[in-house]
ZAZAVO-370761 format. One record per residue: residue in one letter; x, y, z of N, C-alpha, C, O in turn. Coordinates in steps of 0.02 Angstrom, whole numbers, plus 50000, padded with zeros to 5 digits. Each point is the difference from the previous one (the first is absolute). Example, Ala and Ser with C-alpha at 12.3 -4.5 7.8 and 13.67 -1.06 7.14 Angstrom:
# residues 2
+-----+-------+-------+-------+-------+-------+-------+-------+-------+-------+-------+-------+-------+
! res !    nu !    nv !    nw !   cau !   cav !   caw !    cu !    cv !    cw !    ou !    ov !    ow !
+-----+-------+-------+-------+-------+-------+-------+-------+-------+-------+-------+-------+-------+
!   A ! 50660 ! 49716 ! 50390 ! 49955 ! 50059 ! 50000 ! 50045 ! 50060 ! 50000 ! 50052 ! 49999 ! 50033 !
!   S ! 49930 ! 50054 ! 49931 ! 50042 ! 50059 ! 50003 ! 49961 ! 50055 ! 50037 ! 50025 ! 50055 ! 50008 !
+-----+-------+-------+-------+-------+-------+-------+-------+-------+-------+-------+-------+-------+
# end
This chain:
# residues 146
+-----+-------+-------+-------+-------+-------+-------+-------+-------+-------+-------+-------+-------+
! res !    nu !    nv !    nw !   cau !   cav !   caw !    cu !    cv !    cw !    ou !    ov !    ow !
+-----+-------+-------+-------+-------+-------+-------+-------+-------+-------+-------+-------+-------+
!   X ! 55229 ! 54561 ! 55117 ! 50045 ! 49943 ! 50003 ! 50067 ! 50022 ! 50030 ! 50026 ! 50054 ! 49986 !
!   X ! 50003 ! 49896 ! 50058 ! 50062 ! 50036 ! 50019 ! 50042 ! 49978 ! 49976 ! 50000 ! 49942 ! 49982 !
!   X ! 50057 ! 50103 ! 50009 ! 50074 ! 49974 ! 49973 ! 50050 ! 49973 ! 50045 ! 50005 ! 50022 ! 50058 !
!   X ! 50026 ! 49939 ! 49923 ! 50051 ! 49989 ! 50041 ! 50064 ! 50041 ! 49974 ! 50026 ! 50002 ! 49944 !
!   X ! 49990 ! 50030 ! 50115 ! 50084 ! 50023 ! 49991 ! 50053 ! 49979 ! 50039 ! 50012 ! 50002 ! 50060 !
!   X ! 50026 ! 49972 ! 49874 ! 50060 ! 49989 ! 50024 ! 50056 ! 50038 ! 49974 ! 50007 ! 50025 ! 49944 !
!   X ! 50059 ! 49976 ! 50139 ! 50042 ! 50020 ! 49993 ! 50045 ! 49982 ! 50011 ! 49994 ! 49944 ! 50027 !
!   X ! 50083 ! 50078 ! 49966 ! 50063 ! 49928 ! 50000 ! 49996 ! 49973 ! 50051 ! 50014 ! 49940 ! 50000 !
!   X ! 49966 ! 50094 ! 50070 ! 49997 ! 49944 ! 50053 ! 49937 ! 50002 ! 50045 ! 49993 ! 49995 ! 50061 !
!   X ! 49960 ! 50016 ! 49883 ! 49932 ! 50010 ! 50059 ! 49942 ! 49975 ! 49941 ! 50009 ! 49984 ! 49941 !
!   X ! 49935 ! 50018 ! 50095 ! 49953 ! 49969 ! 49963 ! 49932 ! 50035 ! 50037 ! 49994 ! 49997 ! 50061 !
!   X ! 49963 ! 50032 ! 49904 ! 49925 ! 50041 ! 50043 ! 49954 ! 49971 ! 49935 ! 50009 ! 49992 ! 49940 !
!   X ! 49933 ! 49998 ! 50115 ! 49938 ! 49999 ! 49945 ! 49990 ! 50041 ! 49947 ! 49998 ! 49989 ! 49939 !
!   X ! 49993 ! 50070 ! 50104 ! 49955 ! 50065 ! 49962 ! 50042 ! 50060 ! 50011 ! 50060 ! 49989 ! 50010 !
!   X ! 49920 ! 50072 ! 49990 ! 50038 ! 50060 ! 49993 ! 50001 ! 50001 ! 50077 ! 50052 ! 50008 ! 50031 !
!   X ! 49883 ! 49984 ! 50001 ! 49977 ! 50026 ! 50058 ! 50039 ! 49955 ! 50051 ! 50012 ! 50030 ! 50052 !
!   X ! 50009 ! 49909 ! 49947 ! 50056 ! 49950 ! 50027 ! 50069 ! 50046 ! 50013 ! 50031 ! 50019 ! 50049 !
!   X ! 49975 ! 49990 ! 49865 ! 50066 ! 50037 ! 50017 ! 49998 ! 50058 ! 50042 ! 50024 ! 49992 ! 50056 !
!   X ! 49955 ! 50063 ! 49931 ! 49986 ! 50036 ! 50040 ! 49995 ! 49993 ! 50098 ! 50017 ! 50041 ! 50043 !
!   X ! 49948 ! 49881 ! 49964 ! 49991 ! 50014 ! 50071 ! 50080 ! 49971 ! 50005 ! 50023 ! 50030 ! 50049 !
!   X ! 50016 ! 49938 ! 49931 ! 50049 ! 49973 ! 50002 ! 50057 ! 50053 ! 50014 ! 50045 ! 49998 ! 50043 !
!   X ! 49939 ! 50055 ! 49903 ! 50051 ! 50079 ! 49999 ! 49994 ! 50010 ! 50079 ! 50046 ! 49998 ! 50040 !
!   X ! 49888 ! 50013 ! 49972 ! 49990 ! 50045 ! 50059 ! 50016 ! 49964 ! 50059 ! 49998 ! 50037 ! 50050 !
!   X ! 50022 ! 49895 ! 49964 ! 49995 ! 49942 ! 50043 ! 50064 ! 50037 ! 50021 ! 50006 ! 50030 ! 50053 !
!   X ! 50055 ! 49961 ! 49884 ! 50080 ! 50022 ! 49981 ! 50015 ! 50057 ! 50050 ! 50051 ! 50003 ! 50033 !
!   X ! 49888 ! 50052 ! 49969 ! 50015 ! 50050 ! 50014 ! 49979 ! 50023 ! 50103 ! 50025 ! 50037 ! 50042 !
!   X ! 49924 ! 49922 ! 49959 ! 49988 ! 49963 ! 50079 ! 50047 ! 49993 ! 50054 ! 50034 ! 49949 ! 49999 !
!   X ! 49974 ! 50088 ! 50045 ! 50058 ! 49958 ! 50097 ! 49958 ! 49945 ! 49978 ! 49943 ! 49986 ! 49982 !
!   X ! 50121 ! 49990 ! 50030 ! 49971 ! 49873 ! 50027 ! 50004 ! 50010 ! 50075 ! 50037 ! 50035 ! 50035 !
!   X ! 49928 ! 49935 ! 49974 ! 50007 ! 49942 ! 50084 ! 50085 ! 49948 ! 49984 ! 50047 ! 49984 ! 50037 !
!   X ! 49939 ! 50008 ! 49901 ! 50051 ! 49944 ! 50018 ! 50022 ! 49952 ! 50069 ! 50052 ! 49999 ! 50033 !
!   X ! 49891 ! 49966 ! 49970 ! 49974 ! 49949 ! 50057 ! 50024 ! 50054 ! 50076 ! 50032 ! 49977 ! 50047 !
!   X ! 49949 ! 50082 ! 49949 ! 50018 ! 50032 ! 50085 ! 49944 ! 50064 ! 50005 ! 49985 ! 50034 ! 49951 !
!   X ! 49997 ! 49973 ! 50091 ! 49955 ! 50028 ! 50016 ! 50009 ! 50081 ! 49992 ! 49954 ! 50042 ! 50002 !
!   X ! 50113 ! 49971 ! 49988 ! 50003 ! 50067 ! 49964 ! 49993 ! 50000 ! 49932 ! 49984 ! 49945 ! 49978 !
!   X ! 50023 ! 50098 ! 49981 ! 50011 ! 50008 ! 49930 ! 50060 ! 50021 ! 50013 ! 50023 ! 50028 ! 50049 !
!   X ! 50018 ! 49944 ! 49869 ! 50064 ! 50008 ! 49997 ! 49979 ! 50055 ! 49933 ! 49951 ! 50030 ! 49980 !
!   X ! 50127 ! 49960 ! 50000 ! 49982 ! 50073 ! 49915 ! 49982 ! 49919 ! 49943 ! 49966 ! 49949 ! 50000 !
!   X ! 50094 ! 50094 ! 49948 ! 49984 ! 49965 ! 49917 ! 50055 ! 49936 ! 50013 ! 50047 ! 49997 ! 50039 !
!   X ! 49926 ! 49951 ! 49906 ! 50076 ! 49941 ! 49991 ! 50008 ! 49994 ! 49940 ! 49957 ! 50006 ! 49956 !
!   X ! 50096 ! 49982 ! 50039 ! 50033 ! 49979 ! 49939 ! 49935 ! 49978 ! 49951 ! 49973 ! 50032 ! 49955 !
!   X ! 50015 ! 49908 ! 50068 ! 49942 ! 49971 ! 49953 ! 49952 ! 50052 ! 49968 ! 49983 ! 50002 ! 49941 !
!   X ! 49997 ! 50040 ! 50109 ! 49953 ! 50061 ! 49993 ! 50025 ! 50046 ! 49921 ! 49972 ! 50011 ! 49946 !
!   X ! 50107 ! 50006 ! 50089 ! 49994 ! 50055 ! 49945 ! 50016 ! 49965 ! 49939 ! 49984 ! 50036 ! 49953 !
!   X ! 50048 ! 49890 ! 50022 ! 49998 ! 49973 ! 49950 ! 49939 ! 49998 ! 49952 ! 49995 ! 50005 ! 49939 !
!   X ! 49949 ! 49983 ! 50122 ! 49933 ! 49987 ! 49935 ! 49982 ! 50072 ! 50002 ! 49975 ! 50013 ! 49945 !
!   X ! 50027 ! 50029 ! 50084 ! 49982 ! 50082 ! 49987 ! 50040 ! 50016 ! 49945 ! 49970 ! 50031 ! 49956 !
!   X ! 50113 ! 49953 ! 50027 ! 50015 ! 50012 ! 49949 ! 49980 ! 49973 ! 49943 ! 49995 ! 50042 ! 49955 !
!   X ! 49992 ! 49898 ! 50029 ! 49958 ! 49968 ! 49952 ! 49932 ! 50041 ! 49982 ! 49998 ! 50040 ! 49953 !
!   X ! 49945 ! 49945 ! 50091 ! 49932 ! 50031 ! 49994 ! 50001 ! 50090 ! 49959 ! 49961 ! 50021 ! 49958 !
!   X ! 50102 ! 50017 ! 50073 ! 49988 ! 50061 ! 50007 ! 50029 ! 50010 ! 49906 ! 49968 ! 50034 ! 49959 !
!   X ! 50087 ! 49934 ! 50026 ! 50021 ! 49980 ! 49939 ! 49931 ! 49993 ! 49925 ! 49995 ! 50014 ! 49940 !
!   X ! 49973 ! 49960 ! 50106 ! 49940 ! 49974 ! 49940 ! 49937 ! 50035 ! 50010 ! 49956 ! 49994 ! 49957 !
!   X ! 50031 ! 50050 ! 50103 ! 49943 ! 50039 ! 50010 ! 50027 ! 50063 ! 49959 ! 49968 ! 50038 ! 49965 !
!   X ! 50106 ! 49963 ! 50052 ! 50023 ! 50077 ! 49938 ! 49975 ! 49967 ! 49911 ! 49966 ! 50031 ! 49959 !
!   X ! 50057 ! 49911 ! 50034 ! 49992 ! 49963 ! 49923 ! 49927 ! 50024 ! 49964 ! 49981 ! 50021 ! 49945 !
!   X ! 49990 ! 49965 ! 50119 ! 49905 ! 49987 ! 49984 ! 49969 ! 50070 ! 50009 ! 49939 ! 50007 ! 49989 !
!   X ! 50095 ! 50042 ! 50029 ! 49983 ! 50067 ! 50011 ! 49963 ! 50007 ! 50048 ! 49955 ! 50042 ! 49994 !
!   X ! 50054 ! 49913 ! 50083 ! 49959 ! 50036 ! 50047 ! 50038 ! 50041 ! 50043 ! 50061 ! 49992 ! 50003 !
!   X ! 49906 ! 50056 ! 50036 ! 50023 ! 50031 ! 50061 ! 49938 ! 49986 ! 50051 ! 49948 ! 49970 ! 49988 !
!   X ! 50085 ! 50076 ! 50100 ! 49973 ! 49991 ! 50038 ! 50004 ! 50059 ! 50014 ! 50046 ! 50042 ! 50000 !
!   X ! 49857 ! 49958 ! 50024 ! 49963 ! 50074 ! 49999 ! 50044 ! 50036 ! 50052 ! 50016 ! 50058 ! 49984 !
!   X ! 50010 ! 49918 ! 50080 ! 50014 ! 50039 ! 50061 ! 50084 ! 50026 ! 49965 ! 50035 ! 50043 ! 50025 !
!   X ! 49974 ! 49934 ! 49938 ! 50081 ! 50001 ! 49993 ! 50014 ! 50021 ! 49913 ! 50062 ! 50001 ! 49995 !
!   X ! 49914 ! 50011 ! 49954 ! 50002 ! 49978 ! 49946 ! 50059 ! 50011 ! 49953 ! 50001 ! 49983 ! 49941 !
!   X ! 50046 ! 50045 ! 50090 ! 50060 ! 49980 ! 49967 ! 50059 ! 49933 ! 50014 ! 50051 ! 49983 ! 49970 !
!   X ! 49917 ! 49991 ! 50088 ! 50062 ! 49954 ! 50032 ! 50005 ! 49956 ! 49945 ! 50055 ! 49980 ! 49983 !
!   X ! 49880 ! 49998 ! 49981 ! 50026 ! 49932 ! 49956 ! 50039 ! 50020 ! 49958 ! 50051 ! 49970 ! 49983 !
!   X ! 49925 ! 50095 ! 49991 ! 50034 ! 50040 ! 49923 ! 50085 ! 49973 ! 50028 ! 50039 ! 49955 ! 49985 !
!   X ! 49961 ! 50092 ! 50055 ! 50074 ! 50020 ! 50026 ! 50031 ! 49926 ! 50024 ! 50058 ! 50012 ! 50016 !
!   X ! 49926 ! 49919 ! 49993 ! 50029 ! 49953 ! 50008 ! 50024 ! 50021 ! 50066 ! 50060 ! 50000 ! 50013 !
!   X ! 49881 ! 50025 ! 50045 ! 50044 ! 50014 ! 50056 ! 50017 ! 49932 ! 50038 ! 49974 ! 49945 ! 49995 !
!   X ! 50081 ! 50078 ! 50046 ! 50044 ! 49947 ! 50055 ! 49945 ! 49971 ! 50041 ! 49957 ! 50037 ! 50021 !
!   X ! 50041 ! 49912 ! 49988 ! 49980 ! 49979 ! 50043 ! 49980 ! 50018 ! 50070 ! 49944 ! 50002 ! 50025 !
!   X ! 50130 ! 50013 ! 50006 ! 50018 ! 50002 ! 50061 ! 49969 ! 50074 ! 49995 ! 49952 ! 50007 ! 50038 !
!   X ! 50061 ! 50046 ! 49927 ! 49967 ! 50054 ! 50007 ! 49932 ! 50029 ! 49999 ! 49980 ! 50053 ! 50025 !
!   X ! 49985 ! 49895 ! 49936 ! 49938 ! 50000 ! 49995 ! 49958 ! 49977 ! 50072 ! 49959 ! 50031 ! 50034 !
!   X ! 50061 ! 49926 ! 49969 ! 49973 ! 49948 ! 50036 ! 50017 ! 50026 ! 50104 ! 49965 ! 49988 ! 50049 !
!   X ! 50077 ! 50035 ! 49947 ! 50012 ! 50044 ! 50045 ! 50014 ! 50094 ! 50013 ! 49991 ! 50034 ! 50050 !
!   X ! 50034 ! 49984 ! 49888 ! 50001 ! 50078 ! 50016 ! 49939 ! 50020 ! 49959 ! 49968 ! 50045 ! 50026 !
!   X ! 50012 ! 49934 ! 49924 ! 49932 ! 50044 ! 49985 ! 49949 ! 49982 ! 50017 ! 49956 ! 50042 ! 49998 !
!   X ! 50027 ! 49892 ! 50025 ! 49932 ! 49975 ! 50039 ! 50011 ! 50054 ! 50068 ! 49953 ! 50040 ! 50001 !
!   X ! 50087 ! 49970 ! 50045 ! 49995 ! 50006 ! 50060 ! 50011 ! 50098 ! 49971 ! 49968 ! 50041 ! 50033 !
!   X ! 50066 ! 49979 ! 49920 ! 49984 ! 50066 ! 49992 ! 49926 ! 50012 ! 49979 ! 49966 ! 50033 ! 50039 !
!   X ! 50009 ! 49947 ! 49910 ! 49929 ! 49988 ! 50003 ! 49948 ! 49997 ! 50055 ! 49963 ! 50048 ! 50005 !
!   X ! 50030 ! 49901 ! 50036 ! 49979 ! 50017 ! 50055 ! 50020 ! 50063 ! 50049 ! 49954 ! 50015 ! 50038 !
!   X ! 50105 ! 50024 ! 49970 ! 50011 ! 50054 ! 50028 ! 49965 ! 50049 ! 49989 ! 49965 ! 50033 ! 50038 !
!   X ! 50042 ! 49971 ! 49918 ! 49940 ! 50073 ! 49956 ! 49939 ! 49979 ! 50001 ! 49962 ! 50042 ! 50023 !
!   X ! 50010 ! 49903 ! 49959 ! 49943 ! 49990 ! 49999 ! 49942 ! 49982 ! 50078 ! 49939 ! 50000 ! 50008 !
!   X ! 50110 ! 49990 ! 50028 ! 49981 ! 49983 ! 50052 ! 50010 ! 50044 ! 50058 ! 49958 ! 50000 ! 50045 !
!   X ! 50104 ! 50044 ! 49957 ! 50022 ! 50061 ! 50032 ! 50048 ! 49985 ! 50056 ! 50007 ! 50030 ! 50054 !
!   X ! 50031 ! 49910 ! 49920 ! 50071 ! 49976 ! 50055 ! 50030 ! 50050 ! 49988 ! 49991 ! 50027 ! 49945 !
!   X ! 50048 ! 50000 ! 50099 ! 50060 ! 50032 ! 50007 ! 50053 ! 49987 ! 49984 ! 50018 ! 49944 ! 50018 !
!   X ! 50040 ! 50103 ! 49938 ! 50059 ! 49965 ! 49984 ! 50039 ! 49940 ! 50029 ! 50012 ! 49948 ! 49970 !
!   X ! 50005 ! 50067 ! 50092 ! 50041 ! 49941 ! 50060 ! 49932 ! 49957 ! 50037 ! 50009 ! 49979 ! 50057 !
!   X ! 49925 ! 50009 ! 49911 ! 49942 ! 49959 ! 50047 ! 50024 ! 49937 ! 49966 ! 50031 ! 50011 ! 49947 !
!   X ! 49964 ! 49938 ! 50067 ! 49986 ! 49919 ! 49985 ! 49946 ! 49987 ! 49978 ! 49947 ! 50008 ! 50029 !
!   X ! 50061 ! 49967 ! 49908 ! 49952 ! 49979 ! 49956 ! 49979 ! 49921 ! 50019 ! 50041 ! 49955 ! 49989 !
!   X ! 49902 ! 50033 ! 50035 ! 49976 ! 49951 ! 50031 ! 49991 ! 49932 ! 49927 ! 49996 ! 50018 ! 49942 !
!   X ! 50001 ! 49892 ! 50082 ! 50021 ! 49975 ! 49954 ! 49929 ! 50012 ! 49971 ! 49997 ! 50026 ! 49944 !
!   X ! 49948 ! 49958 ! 50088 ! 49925 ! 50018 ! 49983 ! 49998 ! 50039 ! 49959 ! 50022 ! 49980 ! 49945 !
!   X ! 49964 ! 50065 ! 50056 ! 49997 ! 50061 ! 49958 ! 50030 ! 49996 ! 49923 ! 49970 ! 50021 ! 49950 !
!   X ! 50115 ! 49940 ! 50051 ! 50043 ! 49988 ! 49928 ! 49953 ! 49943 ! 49987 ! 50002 ! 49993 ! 49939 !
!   X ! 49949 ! 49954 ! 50092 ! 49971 ! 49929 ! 49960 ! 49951 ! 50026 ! 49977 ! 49983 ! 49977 ! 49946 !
!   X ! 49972 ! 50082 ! 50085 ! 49942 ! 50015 ! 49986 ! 50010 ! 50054 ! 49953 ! 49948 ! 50032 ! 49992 !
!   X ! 50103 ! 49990 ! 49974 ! 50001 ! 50046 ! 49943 ! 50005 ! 49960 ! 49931 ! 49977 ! 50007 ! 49944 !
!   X ! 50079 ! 49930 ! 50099 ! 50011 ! 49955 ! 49931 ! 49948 ! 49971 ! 49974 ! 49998 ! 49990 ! 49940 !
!   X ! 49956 ! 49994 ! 50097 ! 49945 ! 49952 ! 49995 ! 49934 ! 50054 ! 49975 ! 49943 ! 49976 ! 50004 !
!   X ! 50065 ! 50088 ! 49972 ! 49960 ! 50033 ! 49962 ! 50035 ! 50044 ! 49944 ! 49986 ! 50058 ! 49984 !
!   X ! 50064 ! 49900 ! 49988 ! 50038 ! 50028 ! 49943 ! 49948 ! 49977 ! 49954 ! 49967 ! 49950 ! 49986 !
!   X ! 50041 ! 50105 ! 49998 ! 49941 ! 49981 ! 49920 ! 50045 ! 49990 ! 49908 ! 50023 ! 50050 ! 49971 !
!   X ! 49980 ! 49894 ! 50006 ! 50033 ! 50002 ! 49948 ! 49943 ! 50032 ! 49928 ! 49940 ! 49992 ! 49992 !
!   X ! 50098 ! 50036 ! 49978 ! 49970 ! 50032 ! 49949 ! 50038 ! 49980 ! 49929 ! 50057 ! 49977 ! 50009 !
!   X ! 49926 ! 50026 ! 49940 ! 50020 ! 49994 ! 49924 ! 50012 ! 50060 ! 49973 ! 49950 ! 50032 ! 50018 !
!   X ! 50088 ! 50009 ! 49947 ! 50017 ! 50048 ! 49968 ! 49950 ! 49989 ! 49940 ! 49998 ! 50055 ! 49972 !
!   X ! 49969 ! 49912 ! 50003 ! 49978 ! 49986 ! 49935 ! 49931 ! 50017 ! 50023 ! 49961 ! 50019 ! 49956 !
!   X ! 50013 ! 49977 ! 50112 ! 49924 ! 50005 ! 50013 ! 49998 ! 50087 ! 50030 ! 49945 ! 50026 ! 50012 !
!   X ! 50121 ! 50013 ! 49996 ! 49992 ! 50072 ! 50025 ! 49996 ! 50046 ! 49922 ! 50027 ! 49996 ! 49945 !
!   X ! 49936 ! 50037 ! 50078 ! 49974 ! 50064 ! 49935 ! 50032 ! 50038 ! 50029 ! 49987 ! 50010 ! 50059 !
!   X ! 50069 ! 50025 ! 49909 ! 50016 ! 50065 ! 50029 ! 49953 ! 50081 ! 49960 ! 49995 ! 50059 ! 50016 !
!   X ! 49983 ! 49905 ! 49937 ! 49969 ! 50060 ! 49959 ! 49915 ! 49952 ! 50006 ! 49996 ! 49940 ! 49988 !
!   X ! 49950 ! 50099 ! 50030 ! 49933 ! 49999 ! 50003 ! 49958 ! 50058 ! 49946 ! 49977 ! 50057 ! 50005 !
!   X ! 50029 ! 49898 ! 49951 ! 49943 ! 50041 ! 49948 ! 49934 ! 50032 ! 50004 ! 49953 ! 49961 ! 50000 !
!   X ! 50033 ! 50105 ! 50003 ! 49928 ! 49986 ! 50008 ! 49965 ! 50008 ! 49944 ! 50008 ! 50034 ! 49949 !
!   X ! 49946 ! 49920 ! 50076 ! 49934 ! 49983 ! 49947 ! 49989 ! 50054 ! 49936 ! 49994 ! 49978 ! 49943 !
!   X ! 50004 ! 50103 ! 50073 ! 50015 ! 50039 ! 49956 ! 50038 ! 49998 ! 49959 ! 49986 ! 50016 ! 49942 !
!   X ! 50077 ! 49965 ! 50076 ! 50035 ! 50014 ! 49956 ! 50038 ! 49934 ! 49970 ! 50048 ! 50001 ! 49962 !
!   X ! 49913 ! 49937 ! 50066 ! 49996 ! 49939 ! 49967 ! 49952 ! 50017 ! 49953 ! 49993 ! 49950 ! 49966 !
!   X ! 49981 ! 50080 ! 50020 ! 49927 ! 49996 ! 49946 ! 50029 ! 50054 ! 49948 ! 49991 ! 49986 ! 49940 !
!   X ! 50044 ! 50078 ! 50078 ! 50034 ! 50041 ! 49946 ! 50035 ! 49970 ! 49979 ! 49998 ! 50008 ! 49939 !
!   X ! 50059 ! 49939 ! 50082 ! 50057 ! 49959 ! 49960 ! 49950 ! 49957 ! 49945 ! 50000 ! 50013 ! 49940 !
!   X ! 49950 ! 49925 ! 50095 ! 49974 ! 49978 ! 49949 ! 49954 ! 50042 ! 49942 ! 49982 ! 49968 ! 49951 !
!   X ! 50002 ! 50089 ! 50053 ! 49970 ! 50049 ! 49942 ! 50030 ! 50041 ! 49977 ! 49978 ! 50052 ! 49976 !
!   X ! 50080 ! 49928 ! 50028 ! 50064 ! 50037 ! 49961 ! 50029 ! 49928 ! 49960 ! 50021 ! 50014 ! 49944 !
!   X ! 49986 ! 49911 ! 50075 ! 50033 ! 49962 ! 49991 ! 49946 ! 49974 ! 49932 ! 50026 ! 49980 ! 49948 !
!   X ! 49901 ! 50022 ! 50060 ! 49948 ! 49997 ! 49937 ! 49996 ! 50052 ! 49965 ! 49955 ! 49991 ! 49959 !
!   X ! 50073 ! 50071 ! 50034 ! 49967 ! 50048 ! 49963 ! 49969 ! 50041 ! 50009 ! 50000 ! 50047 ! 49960 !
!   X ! 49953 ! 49954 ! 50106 ! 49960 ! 50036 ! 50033 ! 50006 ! 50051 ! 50028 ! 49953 ! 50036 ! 50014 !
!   X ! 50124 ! 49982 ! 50003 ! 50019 ! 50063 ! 50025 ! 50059 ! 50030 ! 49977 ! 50021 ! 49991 ! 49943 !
!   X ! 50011 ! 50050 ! 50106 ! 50067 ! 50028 ! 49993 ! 50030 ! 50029 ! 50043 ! 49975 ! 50049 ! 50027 !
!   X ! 50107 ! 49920 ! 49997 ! 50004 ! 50036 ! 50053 ! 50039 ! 50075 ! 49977 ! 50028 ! 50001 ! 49945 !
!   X ! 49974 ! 50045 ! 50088 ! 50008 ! 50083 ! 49999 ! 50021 ! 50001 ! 50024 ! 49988 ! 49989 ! 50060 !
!   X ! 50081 ! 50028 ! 49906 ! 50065 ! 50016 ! 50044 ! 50027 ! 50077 ! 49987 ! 50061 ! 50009 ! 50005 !
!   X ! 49886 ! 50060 ! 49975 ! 50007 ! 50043 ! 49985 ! 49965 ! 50058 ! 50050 ! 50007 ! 50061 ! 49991 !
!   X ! 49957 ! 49910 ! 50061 ! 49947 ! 50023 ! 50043 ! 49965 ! 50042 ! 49963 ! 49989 ! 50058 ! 50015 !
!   X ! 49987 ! 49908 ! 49924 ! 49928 ! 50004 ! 50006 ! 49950 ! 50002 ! 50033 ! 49945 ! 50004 ! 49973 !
+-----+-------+-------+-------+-------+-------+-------+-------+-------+-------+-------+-------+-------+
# end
């Protein structure tokens, strides 16, 4: 079932709304001309909103995963670490021009993630099974190297 979220000046179906909405924020417009222009006003307003409540809800984004933590800038995100991102990853050169293609097609495979769905610790099965036969009675853990 989806939720609706709302925010003081926006309104998305689902998570996945908001999200394409973040990434829309973060997009060159046409703004009716056949070039792409950069960010507008409008842009970084709802990026500040969205980015506000994706920190609330504990998500990050896989390519980036501190920007939400850190409440990054807009303007910095959205232009100095997308287009540093692509440098390294792509192998521009310090002084090369970062093409607008390339900044839509990174945005448009940001992957949002939940802090609540990452395991930083992976149990294994072993020693999921010594905790529970220690937690019944069944064992003991040895902390004497035995």
């Amino acid at each position: 079932m989806k939720q609706l979220i709302r925010l003081p000046n926006y309104e998305y179906e689902d998570i996945e709304s908001l999200f394409a909405s973040f990434q829309e924020t973060l997009k060159p417009k046409r703004n009716g001309t056949k070039e792409f222009s950069d960010l507008t006003i409008e842009d970084e307003k709802e990026y500040t909103e969205i980015i506000k409540w994706l920190k609330d809800k504990g998500y990050y984004i896989k390519q980036f995963p501190n920007a939400i933590q850190r409440q990054q800038n807009f303007k910095s995100f959205a232009y100095d670490e997308i287009r540093s991102y692509i440098r390294v990853n792509k192998g521009y050169g310090a002084s090369d021009s970062i093409p607008w293609s390339e900044r839509r097609e990174l945005i448009t495979k940001l992957k949002l993630c939940n802090r609540s769905d990452y395991s930083s610790f992976n149990v294994n099965k072993d020693l999921d099974h010594i905790i529970k036969d220690i937690s019944n009675g069944r064992g003991y853990l040895d902390t004497n190297g035995r």
